[in-house]
C-alpha positions in Angstrom: -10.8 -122.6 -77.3 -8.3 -122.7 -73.9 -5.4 -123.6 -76.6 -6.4 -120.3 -78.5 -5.7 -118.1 -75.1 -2.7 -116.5 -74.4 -2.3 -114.7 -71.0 1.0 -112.1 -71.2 2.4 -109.5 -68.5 3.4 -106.3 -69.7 3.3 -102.7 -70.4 -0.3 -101.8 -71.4 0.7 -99.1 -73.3 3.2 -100.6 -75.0 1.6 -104.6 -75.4 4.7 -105.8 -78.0 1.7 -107.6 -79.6 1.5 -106.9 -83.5 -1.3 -104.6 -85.1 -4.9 -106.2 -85.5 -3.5 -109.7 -83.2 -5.9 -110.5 -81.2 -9.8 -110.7 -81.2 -10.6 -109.1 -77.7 -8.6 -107.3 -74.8 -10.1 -107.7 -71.4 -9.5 -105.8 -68.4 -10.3 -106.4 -65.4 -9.6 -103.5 -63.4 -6.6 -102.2 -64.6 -7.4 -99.4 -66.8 -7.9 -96.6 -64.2 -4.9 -96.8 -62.6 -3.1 -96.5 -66.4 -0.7 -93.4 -66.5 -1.6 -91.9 -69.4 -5.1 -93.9 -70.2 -5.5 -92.6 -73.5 -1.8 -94.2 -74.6 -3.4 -97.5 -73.0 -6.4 -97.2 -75.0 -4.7 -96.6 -78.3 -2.7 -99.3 -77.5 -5.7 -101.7 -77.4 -7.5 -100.3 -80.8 -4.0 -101.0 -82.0 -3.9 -104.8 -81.4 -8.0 -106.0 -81.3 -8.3 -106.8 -84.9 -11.0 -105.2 -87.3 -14.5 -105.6 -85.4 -12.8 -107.4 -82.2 -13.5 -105.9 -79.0 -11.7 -104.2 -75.9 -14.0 -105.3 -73.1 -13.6 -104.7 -69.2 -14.4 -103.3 -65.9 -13.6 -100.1 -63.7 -15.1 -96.8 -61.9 -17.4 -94.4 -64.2 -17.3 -91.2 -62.2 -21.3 -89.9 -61.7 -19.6 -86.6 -62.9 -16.7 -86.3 -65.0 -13.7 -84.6 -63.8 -15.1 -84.9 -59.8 -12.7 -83.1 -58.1 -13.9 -84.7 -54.9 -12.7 -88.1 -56.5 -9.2 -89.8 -56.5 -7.1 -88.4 -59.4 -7.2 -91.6 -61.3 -10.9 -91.7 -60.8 -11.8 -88.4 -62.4 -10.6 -89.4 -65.7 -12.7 -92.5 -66.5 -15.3 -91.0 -68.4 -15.3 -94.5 -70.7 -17.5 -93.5 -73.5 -15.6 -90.1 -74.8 -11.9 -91.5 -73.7 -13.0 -94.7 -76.4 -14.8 -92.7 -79.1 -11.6 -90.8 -78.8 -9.0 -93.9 -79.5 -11.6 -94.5 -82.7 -13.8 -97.1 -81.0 -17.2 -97.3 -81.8 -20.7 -98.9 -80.8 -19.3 -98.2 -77.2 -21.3 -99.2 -74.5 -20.7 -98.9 -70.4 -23.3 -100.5 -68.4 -23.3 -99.5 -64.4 -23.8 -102.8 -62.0 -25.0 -101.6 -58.7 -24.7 -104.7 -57.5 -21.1 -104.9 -58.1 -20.3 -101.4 -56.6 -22.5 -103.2 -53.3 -20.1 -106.1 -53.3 -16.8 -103.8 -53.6 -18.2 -102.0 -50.4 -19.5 -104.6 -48.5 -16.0 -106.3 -48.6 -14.4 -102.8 -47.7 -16.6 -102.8 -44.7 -16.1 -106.3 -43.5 -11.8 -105.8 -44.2 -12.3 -102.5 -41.8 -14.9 -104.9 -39.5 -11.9 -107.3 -38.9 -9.7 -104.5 -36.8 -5.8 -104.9 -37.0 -4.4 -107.0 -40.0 -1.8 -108.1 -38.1 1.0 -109.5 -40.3 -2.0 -110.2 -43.2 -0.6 -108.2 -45.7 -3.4 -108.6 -48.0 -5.8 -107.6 -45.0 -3.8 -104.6 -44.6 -3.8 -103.7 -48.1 -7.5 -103.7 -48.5 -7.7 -101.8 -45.4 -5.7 -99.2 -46.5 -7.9 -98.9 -49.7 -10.9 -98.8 -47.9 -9.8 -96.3 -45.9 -9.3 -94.2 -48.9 -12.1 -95.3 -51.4 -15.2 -95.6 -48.9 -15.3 -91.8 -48.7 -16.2 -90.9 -52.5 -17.2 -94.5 -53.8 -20.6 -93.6 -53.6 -19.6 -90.2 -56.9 -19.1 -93.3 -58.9 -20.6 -96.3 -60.8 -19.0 -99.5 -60.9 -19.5 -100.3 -64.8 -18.5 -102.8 -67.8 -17.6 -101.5 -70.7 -17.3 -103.1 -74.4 -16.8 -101.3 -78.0 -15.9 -102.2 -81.2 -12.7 -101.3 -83.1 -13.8 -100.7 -87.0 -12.0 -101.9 -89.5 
């Protein structure tokens, strides 16, 4: 199966990939922060072949469109974004315990005090400092569908 894989960097609106190429497209944290997440999405019913599957994970706001949420945040109502990009059988699971993970290491980065020249210490501060306050008006979530034929 590892000789099957093929791991590319690129646009994720705009894969180069041809139509129907490839039998899943995982995301791990990626899609929120997409420009234009409906171009993204399209572009992944575009290349899963007939009854393959986009699969990954992000943020599922509580309450769509929260306008106490980051920007990129608001817009990640999963289920109607797919069924619009003609996915089907769509299904977005919230893990609590994930969400408790992503905060507990935002605490413990903020617990450490100054990064110093850590640069990835720094980093996660910085987005802890921003997330922490409105984390809890979303559900960490994975999300599958299935791209008919």
């Amino acid at each position: 199966m590892a000789d099957r894989a093929r791991f590319i960097v690129g646009d994720l609106a705009a894969t180069g990939l041809p139509d129907a190429s490839v039998d899943a497209a995982i995301a791990i944290d990626t899609l929120a922060y997409a420009a234009n997440k409906m171009a993204v999405l399209n572009e992944i019913r575009r290349i899963v072949s007939p009854r393959g599957r986009p699969v990954f994970t992000s943020w599922h706001p509580g309450i769509p469109g929260d306008q106490r949420l980051p920007y990129r945040h608001r817009d990640t109502n999963w289920p109607d974004l797919l069924s619009a990009a003609g996915c089907k059988e769509i299904d977005c699971q919230a893990h609590p315990a994930w969400a408790h993970t992503y905060l507990r290491t935002c605490h413990v980065a903020l617990e450490c005090g100054d990064s110093g020249n850590d640069a990835a210490l720094a980093g996660l501060q910085d987005e802890a400092w921003r997330r922490l306050p409105t984390a809890h008006l979303s559900d960490r979530v994975a999300v599958t569908a299935q791209t008919p034929p």
